[in-house]
N, CA, C and O atoms as a CHARMM CRD file, in Angstrom:
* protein
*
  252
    1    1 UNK  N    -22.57200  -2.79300  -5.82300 PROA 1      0.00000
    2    1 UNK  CA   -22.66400  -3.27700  -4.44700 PROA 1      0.00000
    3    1 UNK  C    -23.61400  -2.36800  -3.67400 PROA 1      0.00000
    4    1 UNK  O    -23.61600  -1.14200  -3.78800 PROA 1      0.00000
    5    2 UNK  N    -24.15300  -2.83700  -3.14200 PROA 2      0.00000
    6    2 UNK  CA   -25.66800  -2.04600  -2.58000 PROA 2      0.00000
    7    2 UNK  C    -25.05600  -1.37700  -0.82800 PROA 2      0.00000
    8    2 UNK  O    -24.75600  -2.15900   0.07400 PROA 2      0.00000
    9    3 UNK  N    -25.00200  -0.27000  -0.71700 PROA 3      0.00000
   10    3 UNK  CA   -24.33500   0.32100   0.59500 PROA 3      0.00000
   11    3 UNK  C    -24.98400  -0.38200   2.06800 PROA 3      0.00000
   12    3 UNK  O    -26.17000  -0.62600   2.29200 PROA 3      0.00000
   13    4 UNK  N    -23.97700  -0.58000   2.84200 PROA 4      0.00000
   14    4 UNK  CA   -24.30600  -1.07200   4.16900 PROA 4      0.00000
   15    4 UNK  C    -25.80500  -0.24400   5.06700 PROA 4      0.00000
   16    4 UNK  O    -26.21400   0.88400   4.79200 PROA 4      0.00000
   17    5 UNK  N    -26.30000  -1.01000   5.96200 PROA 5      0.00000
   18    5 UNK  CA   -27.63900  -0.25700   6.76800 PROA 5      0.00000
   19    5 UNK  C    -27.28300   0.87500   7.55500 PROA 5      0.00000
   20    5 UNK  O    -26.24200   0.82600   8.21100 PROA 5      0.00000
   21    6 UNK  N    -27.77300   1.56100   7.57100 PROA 6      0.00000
   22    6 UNK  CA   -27.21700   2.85200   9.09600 PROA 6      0.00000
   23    6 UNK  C    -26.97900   2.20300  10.21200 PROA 6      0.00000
   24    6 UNK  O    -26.07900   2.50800  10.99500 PROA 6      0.00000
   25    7 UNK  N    -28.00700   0.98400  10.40300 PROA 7      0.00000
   26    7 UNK  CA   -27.27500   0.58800  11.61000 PROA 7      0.00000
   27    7 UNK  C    -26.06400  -0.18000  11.87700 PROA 7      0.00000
   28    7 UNK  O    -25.89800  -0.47300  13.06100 PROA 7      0.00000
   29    8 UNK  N    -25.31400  -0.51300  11.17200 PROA 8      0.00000
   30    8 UNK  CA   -23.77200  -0.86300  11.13000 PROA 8      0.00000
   31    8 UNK  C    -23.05200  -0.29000  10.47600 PROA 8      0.00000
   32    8 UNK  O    -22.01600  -0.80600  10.05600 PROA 8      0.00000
   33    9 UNK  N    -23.44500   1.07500  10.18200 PROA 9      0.00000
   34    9 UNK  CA   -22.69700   1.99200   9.01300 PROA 9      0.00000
   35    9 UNK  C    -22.57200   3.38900   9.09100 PROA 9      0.00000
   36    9 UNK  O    -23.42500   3.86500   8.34100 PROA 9      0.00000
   37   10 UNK  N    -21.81400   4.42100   9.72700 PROA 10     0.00000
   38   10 UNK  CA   -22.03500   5.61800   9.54900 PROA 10     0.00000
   39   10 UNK  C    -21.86100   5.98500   8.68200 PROA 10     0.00000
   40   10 UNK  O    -22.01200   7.18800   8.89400 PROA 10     0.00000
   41   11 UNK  N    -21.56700   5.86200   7.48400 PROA 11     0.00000
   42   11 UNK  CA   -21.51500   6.83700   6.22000 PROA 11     0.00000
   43   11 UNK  C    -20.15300   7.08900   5.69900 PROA 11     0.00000
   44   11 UNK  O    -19.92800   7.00600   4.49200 PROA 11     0.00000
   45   12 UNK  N    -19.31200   7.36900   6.48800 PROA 12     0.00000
   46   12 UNK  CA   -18.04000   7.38200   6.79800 PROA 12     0.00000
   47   12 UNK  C    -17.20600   6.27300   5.54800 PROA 12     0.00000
   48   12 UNK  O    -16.95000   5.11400   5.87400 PROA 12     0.00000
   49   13 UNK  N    -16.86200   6.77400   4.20600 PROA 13     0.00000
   50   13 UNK  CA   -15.64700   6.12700   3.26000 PROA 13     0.00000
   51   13 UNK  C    -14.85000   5.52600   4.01700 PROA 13     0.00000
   52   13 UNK  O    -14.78400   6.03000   5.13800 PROA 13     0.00000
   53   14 UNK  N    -14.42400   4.93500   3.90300 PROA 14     0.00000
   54   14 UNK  CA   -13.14500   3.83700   4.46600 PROA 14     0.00000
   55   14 UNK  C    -12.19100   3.56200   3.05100 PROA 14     0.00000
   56   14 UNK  O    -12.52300   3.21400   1.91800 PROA 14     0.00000
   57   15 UNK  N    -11.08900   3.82800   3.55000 PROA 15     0.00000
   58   15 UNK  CA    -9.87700   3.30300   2.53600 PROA 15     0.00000
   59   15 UNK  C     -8.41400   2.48100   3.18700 PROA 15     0.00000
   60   15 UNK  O     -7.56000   3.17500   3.73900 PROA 15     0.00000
   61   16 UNK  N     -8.26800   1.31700   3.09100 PROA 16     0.00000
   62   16 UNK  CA    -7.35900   0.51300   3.42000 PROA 16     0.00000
   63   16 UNK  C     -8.00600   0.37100   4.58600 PROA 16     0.00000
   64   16 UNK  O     -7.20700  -0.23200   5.30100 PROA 16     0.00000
   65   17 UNK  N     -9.05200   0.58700   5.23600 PROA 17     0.00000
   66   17 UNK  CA    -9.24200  -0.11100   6.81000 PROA 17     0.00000
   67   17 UNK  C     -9.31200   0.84600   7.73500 PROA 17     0.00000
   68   17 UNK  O     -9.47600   0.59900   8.92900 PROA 17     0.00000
   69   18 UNK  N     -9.19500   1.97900   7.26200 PROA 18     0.00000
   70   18 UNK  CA    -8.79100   3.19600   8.59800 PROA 18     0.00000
   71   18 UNK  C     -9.63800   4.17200   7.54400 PROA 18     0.00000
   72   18 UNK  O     -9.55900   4.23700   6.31700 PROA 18     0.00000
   73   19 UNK  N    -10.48500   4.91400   8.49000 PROA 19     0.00000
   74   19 UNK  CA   -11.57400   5.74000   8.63700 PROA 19     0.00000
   75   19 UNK  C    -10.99100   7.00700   7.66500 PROA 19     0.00000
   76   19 UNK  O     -9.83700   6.71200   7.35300 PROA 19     0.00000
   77   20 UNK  N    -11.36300   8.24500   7.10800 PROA 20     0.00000
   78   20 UNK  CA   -10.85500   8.91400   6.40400 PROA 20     0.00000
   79   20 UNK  C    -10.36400   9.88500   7.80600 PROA 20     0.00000
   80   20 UNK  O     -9.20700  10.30600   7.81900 PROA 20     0.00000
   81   21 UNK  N    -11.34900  10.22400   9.02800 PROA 21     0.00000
   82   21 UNK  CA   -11.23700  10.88800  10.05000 PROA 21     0.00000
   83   21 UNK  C    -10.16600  10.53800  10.35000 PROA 21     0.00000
   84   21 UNK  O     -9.27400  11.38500  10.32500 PROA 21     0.00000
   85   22 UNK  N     -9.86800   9.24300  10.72100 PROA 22     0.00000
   86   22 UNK  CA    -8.50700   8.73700  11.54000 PROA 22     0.00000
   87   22 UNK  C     -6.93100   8.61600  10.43500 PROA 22     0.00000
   88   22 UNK  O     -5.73600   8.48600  10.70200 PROA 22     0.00000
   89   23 UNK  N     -7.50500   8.70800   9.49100 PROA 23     0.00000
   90   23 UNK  CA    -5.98600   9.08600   8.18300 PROA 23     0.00000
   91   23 UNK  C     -5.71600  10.22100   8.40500 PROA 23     0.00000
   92   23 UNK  O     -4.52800  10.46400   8.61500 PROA 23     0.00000
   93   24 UNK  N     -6.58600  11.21400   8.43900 PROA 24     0.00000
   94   24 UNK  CA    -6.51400  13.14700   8.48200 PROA 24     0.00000
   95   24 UNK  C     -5.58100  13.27700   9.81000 PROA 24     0.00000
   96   24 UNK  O     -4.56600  13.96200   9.93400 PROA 24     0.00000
   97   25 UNK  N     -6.35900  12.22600  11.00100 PROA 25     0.00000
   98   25 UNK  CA    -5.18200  12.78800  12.42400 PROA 25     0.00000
   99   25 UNK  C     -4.16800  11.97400  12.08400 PROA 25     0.00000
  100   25 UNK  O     -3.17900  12.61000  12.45000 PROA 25     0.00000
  101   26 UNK  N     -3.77100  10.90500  11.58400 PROA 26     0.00000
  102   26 UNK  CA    -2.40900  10.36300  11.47700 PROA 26     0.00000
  103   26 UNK  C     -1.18200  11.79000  10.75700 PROA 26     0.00000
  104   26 UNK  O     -0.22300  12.40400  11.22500 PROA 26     0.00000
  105   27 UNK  N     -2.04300  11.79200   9.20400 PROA 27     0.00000
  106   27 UNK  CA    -1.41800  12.74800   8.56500 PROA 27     0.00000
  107   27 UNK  C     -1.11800  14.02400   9.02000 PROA 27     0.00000
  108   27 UNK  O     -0.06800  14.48100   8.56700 PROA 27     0.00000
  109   28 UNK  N     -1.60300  14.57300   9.61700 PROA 28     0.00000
  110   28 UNK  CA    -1.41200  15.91600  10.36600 PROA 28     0.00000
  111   28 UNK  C     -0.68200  15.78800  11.58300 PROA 28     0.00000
  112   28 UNK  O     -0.17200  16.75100  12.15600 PROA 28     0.00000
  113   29 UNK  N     -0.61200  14.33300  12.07900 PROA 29     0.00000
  114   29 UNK  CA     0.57800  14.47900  13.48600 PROA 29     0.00000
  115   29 UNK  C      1.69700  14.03900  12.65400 PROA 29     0.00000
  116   29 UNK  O      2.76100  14.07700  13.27100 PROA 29     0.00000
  117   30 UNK  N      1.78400  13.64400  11.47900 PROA 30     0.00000
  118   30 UNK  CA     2.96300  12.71400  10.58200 PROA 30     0.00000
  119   30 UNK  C      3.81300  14.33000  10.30900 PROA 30     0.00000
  120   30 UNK  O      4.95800  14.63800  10.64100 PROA 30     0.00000
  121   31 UNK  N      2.76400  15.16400   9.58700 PROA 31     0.00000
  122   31 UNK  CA     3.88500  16.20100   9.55700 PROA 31     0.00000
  123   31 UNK  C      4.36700  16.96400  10.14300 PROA 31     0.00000
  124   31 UNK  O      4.96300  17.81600   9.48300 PROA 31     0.00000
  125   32 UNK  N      4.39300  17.10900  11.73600 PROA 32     0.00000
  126   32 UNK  CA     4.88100  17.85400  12.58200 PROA 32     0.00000
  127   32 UNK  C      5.70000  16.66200  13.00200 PROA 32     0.00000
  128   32 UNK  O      6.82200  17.12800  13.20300 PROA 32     0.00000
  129   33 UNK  N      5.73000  15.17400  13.27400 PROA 33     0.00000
  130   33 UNK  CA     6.54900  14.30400  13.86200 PROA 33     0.00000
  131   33 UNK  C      6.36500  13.07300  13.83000 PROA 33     0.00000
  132   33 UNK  O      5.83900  12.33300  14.66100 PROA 33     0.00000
  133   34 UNK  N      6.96000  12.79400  12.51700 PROA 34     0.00000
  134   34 UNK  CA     7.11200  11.22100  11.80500 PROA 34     0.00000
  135   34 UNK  C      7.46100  10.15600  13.06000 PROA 34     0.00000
  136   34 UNK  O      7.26400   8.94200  13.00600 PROA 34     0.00000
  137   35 UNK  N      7.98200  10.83600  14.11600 PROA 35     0.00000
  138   35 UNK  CA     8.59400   9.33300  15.39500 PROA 35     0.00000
  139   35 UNK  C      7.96100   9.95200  16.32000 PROA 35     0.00000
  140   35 UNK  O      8.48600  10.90900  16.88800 PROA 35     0.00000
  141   36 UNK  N      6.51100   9.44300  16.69000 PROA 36     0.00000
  142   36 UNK  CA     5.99300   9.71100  18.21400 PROA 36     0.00000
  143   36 UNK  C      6.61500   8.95500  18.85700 PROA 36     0.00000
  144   36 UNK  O      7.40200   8.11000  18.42900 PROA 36     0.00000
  145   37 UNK  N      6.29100   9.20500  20.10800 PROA 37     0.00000
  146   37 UNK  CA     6.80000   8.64800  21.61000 PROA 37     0.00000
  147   37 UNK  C      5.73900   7.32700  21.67900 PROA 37     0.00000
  148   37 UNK  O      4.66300   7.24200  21.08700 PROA 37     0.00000
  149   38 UNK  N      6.35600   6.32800  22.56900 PROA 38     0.00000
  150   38 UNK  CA     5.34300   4.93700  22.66000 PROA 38     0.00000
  151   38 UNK  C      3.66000   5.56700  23.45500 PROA 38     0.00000
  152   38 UNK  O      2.54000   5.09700  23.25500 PROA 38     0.00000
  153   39 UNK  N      4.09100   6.88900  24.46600 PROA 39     0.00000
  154   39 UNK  CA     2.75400   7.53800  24.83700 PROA 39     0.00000
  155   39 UNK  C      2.15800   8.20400  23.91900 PROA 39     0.00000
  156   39 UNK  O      0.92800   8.16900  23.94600 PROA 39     0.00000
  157   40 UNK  N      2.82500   8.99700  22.84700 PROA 40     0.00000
  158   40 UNK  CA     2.12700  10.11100  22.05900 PROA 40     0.00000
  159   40 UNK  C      0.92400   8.61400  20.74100 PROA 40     0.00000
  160   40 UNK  O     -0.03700   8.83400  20.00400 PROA 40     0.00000
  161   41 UNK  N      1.53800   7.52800  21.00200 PROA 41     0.00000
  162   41 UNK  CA     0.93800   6.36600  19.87900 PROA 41     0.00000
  163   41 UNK  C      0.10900   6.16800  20.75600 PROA 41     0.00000
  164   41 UNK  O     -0.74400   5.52800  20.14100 PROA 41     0.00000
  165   42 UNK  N     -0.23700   6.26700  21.75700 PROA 42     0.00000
  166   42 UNK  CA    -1.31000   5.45400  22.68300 PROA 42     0.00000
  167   42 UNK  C     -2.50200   6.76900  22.32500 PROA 42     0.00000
  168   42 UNK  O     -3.61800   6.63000  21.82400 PROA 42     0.00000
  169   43 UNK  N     -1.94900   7.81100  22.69000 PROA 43     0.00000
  170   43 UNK  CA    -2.64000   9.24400  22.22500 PROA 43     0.00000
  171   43 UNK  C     -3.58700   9.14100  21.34200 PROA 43     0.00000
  172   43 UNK  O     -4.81700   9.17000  21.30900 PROA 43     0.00000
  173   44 UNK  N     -2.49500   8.98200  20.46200 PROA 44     0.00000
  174   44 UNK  CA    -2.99600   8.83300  19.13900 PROA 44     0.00000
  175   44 UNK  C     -4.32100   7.23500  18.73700 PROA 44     0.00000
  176   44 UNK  O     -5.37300   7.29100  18.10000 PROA 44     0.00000
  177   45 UNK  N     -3.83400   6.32300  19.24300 PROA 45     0.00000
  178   45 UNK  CA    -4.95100   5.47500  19.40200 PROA 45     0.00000
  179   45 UNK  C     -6.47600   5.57000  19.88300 PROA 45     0.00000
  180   45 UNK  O     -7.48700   5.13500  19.33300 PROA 45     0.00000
  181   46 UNK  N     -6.33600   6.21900  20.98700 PROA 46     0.00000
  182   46 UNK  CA    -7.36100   6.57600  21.15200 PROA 46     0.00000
  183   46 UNK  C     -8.02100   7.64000  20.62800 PROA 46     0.00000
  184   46 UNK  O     -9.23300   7.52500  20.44800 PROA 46     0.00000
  185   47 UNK  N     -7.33400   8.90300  20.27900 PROA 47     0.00000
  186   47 UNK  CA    -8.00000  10.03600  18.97400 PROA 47     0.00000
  187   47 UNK  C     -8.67100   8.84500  17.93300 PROA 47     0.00000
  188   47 UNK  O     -9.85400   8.86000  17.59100 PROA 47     0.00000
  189   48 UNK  N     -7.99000   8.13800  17.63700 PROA 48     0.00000
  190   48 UNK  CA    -8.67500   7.31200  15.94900 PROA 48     0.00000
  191   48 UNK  C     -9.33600   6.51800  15.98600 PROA 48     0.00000
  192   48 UNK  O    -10.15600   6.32300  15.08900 PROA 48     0.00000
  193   49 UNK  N     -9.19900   5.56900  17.30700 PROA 49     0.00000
  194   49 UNK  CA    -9.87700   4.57200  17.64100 PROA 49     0.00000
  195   49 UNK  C     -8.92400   3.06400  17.25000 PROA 49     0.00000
  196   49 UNK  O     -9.30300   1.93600  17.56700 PROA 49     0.00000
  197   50 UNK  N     -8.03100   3.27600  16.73100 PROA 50     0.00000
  198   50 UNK  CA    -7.32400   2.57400  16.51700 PROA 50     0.00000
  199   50 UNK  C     -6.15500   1.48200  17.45000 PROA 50     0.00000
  200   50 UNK  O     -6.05200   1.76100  18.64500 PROA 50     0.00000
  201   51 UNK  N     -5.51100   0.57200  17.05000 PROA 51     0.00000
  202   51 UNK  CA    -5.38300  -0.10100  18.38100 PROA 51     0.00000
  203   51 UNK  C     -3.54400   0.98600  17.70100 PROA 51     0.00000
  204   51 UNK  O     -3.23400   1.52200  16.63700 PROA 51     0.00000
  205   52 UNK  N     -2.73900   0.77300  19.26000 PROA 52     0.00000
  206   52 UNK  CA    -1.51500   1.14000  19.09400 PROA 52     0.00000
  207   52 UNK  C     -0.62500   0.43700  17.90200 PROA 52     0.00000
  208   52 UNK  O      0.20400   1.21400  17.43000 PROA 52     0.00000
  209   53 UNK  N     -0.63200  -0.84500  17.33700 PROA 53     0.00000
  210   53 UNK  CA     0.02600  -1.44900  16.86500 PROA 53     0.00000
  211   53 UNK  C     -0.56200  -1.15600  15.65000 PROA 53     0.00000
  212   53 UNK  O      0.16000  -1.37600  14.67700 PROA 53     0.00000
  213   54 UNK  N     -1.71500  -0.70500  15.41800 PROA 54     0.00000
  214   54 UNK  CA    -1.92400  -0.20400  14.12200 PROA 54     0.00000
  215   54 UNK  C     -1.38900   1.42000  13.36000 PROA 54     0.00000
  216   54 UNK  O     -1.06800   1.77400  12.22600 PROA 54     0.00000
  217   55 UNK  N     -1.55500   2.27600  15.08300 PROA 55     0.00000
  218   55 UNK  CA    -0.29500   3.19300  14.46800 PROA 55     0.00000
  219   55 UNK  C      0.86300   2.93900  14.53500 PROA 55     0.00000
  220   55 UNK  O      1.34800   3.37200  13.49000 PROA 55     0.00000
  221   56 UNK  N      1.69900   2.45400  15.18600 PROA 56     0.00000
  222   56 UNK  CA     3.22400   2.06900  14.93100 PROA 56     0.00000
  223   56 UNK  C      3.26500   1.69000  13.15500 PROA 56     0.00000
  224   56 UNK  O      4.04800   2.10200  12.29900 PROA 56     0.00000
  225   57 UNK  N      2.20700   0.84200  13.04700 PROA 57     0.00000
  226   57 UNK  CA     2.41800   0.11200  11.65300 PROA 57     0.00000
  227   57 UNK  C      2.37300   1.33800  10.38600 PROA 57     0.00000
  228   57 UNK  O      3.14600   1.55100   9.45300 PROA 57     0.00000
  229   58 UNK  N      1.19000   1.97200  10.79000 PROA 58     0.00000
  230   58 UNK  CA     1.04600   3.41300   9.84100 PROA 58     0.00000
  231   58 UNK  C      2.12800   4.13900   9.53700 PROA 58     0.00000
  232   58 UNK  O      2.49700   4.28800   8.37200 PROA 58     0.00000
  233   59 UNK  N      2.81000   4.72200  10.68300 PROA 59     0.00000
  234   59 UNK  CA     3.82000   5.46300  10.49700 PROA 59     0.00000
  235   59 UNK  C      5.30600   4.97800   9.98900 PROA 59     0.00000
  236   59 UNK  O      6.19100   5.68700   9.50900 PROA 59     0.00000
  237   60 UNK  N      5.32100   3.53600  10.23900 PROA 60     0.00000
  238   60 UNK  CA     6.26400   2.76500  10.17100 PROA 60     0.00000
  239   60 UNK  C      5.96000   2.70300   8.24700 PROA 60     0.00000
  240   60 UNK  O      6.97400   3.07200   7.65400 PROA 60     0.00000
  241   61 UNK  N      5.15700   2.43700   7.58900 PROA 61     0.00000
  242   61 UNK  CA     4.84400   2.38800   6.44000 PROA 61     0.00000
  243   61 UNK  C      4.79400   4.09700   5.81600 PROA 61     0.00000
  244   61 UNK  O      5.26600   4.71800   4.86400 PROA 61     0.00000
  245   62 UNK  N      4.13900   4.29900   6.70400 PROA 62     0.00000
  246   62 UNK  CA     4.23400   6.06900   5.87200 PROA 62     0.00000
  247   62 UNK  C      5.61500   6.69800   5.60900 PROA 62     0.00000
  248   62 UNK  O      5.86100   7.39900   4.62700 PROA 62     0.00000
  249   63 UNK  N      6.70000   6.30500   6.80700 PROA 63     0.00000
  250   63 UNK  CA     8.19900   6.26800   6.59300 PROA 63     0.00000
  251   63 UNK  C      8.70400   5.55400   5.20600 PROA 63     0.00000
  252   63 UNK  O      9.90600   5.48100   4.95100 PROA 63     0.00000
């Protein structure tokens, strides 16, 4: 499969849909505190770029 253009592509691996950057901050807030607060997920959404319902779902699965 021939890699995407720079211009729709930073370089950036992707696995399951979520950025390797935005797995590293899930995982590292997962092990200090598997149950954020509905604010600490909004937090966290915006660190990853991710929408809220996609971390609820993360952590909810990483559980």
């Amino acid at each position: 499969k021939f890699p995407l253009p720079r211009t729709i592509w930073d370089g950036e691996e992707t696995s399951y849909c979520f950025k390797e950057k935005s797995r590293s901050i899930l995982r590292e807030w997962y092990a200090h505190n598997p149950y954020p607060s509905p604010r600490e997920k909004r937090e966290l959404a915006e660190a990853t770029g991710l929408t809220t319902t996609q971390v609820s779902n993360w952590f909810k699965n990483r559980r």
